[in-house]
C-alpha positions as CSV (number, residue, x, y, z in Angstrom):
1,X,16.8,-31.3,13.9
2,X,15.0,-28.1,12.9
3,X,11.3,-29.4,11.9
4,X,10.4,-27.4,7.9
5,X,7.0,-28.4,7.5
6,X,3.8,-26.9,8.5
7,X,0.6,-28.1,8.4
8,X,-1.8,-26.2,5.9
9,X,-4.9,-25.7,8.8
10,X,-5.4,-21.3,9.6
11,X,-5.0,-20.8,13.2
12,X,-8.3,-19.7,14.4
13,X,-6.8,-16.7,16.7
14,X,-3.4,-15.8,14.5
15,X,-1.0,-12.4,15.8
16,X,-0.1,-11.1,12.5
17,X,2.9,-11.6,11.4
18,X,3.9,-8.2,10.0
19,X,7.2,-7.0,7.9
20,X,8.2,-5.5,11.2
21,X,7.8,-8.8,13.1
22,X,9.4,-10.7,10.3
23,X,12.4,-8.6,10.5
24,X,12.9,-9.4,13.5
25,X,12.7,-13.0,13.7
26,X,15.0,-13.2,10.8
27,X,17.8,-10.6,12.7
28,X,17.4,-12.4,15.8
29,X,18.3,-15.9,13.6
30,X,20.9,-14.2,12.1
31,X,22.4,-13.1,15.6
32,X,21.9,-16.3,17.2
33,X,24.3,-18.0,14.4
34,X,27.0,-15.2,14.5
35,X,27.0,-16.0,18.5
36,X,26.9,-20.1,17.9
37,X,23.7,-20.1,19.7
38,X,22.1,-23.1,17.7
39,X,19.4,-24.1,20.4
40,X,18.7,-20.4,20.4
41,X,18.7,-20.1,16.6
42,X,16.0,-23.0,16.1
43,X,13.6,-21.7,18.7
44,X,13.8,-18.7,16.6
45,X,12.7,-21.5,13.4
46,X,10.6,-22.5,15.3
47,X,8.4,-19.2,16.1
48,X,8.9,-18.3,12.6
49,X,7.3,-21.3,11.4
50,X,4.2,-21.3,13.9
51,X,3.4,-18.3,12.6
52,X,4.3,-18.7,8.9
53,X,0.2,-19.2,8.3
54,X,-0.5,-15.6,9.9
55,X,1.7,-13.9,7.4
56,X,-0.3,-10.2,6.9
57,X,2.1,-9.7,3.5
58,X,4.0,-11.4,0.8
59,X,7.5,-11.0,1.7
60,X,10.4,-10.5,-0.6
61,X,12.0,-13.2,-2.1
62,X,15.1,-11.4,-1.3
63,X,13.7,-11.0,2.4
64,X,12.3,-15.0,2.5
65,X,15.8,-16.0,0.8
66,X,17.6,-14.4,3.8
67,X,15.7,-16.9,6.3
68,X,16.1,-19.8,4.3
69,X,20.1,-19.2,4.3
70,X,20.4,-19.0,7.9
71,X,18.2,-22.4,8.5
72,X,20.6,-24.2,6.0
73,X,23.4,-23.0,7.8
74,X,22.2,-23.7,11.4
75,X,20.9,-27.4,9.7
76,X,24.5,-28.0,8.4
77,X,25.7,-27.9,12.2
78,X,23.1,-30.1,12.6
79,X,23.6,-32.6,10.1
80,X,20.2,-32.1,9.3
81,X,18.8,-31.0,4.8
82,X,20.8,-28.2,4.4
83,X,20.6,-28.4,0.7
84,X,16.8,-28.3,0.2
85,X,16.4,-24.5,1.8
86,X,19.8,-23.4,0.4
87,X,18.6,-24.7,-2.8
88,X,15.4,-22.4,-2.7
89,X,17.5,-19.4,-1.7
90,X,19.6,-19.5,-4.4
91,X,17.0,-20.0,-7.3
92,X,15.1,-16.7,-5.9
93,X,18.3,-14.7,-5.1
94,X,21.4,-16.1,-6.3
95,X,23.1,-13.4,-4.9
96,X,22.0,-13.6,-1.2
97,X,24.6,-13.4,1.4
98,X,25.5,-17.4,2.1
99,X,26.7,-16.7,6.1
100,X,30.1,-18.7,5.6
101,X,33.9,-18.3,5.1
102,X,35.4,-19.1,1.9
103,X,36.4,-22.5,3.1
104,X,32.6,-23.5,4.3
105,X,31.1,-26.2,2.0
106,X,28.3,-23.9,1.5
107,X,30.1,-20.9,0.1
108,X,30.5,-22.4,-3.4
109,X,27.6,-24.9,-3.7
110,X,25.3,-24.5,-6.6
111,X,21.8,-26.0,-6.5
112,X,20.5,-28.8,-9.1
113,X,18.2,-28.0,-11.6
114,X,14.7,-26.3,-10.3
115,X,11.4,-29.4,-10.5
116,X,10.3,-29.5,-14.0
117,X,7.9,-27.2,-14.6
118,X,4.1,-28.3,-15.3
119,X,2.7,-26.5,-17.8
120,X,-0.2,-26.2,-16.2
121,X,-1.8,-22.0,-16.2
122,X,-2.9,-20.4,-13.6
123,X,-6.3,-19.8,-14.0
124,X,-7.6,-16.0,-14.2
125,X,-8.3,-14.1,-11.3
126,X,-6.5,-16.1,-8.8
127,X,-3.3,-14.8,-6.9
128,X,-0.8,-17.5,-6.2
129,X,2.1,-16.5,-5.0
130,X,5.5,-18.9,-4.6
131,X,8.5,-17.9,-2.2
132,X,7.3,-14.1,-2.8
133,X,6.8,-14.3,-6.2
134,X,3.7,-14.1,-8.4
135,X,3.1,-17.1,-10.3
136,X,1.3,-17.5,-13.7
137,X,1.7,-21.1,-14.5
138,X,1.6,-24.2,-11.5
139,X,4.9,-24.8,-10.1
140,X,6.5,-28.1,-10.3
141,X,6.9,-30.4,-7.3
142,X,9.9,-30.3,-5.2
143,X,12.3,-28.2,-2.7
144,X,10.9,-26.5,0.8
145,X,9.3,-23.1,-0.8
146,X,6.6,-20.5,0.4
147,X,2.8,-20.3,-1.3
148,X,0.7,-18.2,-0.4
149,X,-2.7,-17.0,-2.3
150,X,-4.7,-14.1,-1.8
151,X,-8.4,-14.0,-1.9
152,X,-11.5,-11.8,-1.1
153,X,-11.1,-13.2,2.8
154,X,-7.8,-12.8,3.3
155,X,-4.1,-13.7,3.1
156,X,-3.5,-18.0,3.2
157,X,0.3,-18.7,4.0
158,X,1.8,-22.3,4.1
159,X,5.0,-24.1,3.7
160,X,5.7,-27.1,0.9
161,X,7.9,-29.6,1.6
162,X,8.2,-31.1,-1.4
163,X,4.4,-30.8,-1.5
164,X,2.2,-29.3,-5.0
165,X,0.6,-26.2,-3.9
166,X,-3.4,-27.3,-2.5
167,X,-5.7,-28.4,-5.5
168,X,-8.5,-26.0,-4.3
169,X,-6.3,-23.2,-4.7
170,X,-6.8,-23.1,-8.2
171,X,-10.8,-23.4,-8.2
172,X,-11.6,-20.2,-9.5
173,X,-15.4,-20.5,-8.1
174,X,-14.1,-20.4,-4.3
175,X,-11.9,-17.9,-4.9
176,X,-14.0,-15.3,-6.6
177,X,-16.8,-16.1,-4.1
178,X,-15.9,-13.1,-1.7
179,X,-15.3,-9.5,-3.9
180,X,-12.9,-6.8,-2.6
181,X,-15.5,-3.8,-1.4
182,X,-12.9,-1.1,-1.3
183,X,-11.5,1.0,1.1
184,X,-12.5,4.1,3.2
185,X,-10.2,6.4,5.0
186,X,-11.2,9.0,7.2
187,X,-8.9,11.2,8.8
188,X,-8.1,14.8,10.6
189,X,-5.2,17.3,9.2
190,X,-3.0,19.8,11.0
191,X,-1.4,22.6,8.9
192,X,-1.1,25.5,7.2
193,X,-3.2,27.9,4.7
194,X,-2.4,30.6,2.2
195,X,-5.2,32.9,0.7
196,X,-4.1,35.8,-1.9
197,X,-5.8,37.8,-4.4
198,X,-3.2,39.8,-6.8
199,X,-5.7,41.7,-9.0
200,X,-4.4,43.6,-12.2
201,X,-4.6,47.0,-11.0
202,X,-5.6,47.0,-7.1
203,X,-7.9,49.6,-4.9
204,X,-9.4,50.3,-2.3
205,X,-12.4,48.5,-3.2
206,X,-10.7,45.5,-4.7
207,X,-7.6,45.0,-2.7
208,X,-4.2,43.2,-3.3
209,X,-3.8,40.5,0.0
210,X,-2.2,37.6,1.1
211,X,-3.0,35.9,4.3
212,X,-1.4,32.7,5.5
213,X,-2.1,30.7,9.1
214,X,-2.5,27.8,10.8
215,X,-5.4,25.2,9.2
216,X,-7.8,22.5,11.1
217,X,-9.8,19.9,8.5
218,X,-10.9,16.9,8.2
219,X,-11.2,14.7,5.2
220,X,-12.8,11.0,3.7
221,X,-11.8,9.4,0.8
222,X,-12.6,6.0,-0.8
223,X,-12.7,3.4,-3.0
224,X,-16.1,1.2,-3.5
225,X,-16.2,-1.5,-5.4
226,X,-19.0,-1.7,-7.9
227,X,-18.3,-4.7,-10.7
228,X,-15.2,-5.9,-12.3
229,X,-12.5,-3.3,-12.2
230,X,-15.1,-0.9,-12.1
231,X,-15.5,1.2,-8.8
232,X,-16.8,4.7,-7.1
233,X,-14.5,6.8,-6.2
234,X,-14.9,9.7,-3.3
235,X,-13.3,12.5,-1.8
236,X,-15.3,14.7,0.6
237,X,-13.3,16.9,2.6
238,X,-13.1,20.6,4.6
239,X,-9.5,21.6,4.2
240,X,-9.9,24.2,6.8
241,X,-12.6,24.3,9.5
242,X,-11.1,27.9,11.2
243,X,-13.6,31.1,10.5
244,X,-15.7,30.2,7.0
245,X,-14.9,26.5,6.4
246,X,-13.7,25.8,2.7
247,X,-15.0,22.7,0.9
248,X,-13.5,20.6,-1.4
249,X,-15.8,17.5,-2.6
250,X,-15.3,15.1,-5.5
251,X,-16.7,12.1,-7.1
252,X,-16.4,10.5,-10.4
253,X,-15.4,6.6,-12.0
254,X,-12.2,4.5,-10.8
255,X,-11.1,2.3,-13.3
256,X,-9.0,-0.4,-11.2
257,X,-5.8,-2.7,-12.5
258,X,-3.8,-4.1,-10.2
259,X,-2.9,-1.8,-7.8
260,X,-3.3,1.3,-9.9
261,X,-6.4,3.3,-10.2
262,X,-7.3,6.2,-13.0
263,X,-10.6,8.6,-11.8
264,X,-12.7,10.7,-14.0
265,X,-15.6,12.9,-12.5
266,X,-16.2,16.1,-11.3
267,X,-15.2,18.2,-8.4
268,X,-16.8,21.1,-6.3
269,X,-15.0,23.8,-4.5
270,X,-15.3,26.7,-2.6
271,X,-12.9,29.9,-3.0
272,X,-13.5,33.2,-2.0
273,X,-12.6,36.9,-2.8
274,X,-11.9,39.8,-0.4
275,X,-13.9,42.5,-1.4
276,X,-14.1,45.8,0.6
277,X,-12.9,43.9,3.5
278,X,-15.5,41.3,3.4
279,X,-14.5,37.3,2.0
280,X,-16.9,36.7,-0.5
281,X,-17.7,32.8,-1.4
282,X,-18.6,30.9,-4.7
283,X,-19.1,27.3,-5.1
284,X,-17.2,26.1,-8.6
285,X,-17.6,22.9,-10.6
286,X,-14.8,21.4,-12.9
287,X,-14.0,17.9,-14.4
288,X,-11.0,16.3,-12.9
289,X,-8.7,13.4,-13.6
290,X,-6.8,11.2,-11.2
291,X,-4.5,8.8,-11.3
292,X,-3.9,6.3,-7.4
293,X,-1.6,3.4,-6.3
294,X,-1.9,1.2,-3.4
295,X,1.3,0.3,-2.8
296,X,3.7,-2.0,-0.6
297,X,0.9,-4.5,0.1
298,X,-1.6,-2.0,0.8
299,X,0.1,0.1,3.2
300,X,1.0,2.9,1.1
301,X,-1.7,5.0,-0.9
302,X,-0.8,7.5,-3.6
303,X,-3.5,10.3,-5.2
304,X,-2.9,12.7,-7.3
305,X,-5.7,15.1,-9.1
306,X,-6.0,17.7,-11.3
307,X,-9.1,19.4,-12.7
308,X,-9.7,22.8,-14.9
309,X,-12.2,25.0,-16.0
310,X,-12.2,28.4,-17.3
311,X,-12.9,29.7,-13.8
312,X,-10.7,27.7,-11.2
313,X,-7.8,25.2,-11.5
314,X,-7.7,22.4,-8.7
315,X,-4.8,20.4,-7.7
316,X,-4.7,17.5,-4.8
317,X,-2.2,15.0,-3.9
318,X,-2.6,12.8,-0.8
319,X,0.6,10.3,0.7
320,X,-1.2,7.7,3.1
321,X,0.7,4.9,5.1
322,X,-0.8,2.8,7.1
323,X,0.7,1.4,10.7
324,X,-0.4,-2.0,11.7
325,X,-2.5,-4.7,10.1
326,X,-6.2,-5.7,9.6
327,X,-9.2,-4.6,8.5
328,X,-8.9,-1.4,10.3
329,X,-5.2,0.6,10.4
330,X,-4.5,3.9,11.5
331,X,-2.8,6.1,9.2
332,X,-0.3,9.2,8.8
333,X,-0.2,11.2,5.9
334,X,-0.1,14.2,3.9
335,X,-2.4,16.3,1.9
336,X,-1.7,18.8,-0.2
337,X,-4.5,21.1,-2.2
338,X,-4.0,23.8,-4.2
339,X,-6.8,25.8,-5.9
340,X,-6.1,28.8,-8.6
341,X,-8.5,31.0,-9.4
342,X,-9.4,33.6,-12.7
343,X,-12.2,36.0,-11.8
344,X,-12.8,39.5,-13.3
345,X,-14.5,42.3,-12.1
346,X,-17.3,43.4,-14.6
347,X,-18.7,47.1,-14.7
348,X,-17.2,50.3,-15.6
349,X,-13.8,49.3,-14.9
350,X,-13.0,45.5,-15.7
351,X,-10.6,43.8,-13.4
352,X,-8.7,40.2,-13.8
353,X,-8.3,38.7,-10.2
354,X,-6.4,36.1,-9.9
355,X,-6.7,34.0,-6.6
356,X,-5.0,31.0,-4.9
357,X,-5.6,28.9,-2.1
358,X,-3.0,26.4,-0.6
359,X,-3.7,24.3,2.1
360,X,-0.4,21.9,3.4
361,X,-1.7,19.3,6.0
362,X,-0.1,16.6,8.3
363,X,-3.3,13.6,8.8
364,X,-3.8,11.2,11.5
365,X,-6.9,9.1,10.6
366,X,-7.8,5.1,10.6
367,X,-8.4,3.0,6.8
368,X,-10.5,0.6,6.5
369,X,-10.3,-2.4,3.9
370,X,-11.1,-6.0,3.7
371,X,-7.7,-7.3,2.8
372,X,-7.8,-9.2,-1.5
């Protein structure tokens, strides 16, 4: 008989178990039944299941209904509950892929009715979530299902056999008690560069150009938490370190919900204009507005900017993933930043110059974030 319950007590000194690690335990399950390997199959369980309470994510229901299908089939070889996990499965998926002929009991069974529900809210600002799902109201005894919760300290991951999720889970108090700081990122970009300058009627003096190479920078960006959904929001980077660095800083107001983020600040940056040969520099100042997702459980981070003023338009968009788990990840990404300037020329002859600046970078860096 494949053991289904686990007790609720964190392993002190837990290996992660991350969507890659999970995917594999659940192909190796799978493989193990297609080659009648039932030993093998429920030391695969078995794994699972001793590390179900170092979880790093919230899986799928589709993904966590997968799993359960293959334990109710390898338990119907058994003559073990096959209808409890099949059961789950079902309810979360109904179309999940069953792992049987069309003669095999298990092909056309239909679960009974899910537990009555409870009635019962979940209280505000606490993250349950039930076989991958987030929950707004208490679910009702009954069935083998996944809860998990998510708090300022962590990820907590258990298995219910017919069990009520943990009373304590719903004390607001505890689970407010640590506050999500934020995140910082900090990271080094490979690429390429274009400078131009098209003025309206060139010359010698004041020349048409266009120069495009390789670019070295390095960049940090963040998120700090300061009360509520309220936070501080950073981005302090040199796009190109080669010859006379260009600077691109800004800072301004994150308004947090969920996993979406809307900024409003302001923004310095540095652009230049070849005159007689010789780059000439100005710092410029505009507002900018920005709009950031932290996606697929944290691992993928979305920014997008744009800022104006009659002098320069700004744009910046920035792709991070993150590889591993934990506090600390390392990262690959990609950052894009476009700058346009409108200059003119004052004196006896007057001059538009318009300007751009383009930098495309490839970023290998490390995020840190204490997990919600």
């Amino acid at each position: 008989m494949i053991p289904l319950i686990l007790s609720a007590a964190l392993a002190q000194d837990c290996e992660p178990l991350t969507p890659q690690s999970l995917d594999l335990l659940s192909i190796a399950a799978r493989q193990a039944l297609y080659d009648e390997e039932i030993e093998k199959h429920a030391q695969v369980v078995a794994e699972l299941q001793d590390r179900i309470e170092c979880l790093s994510f919230i899986p799928a229901s589709e993904r966590w209904a997968e799993i359960l299908v293959s334990i109710a089939v390898a338990n119907y070889s058994l003559n073990a509950d096959w209808e409890k996990p099949l059961a789950t499965a079902l309810r979360i998926h109904p179309r999940v892929d069953r792992l049987v002929g069309p003669r095999h009991p298990i092909r056309e069974w239909q679960p009974p009715p899910p537990p009555a529900p409870t009635g019962v809210s979940v209280p505000e600002g606490v993250r349950v979530y039930y076989d991958g799902e987030l929950v707004t109201e208490v679910p009702g005894v009954g069935g083998l299902h996944l809860a998990q919760r998510r708090t300022g300290d962590g990820l907590v991951s258990v298995l219910l056999d017919d069990e009520p999720i943990p009373a304590d889970w719903l004390k607001v108090g505890k689970l407010l008690a640590s506050r999500d700081p934020g995140w910082v990122y900090l990271g080094l970009g490979v690429g390429v560069r274009n400078l131009a300058q098209s003025p309206d009627t060139p010359g010698g003096f004041l020349e048409e150009s266009s120069e495009a190479g390789p670019a070295l920078g390095v960049s940090t960006h963040g998120l700090i938490r300061l009360a509520g959904p309220v936070g501080l929001r950073l981005d302090l980077a040199a796009p190109d370190l080669r010859g006379e660095p260009s600077f691109d800083l800004m800072g301004g107001v994150a308004w947090t919900a969920g996993d979406v983020f809307l900024t409003g600040g302001a923004a310095l940056r540095t652009v230049s204009v070849q005159v007689a040969g010789e780059r000439r520099r100005f710092t410029v100042g505009l507002p900018v507005l920005g709009l950031g997702a932290d996606l697929l459980d944290q691992r993928l981070l979305l920014v997008g900017e744009a800022g104006w003023s009659p002098a320069l338009s700004r744009l910046h968009g920035r792709a991070v993933f993150s590889v591993g788990s934990g506090a600390f990840r390392p990262t690959i990404g990609l950052d894009l930043r476009a700058s346009f300037g409108a200059f003119e020329q004052a004196g006896a002859t007057e001059r538009d110059i318009p300007t751009r600046d383009l930098t495309a970078a490839l970023e290998l860096g490390g995020r840190w974030r204490r997990a919600r």
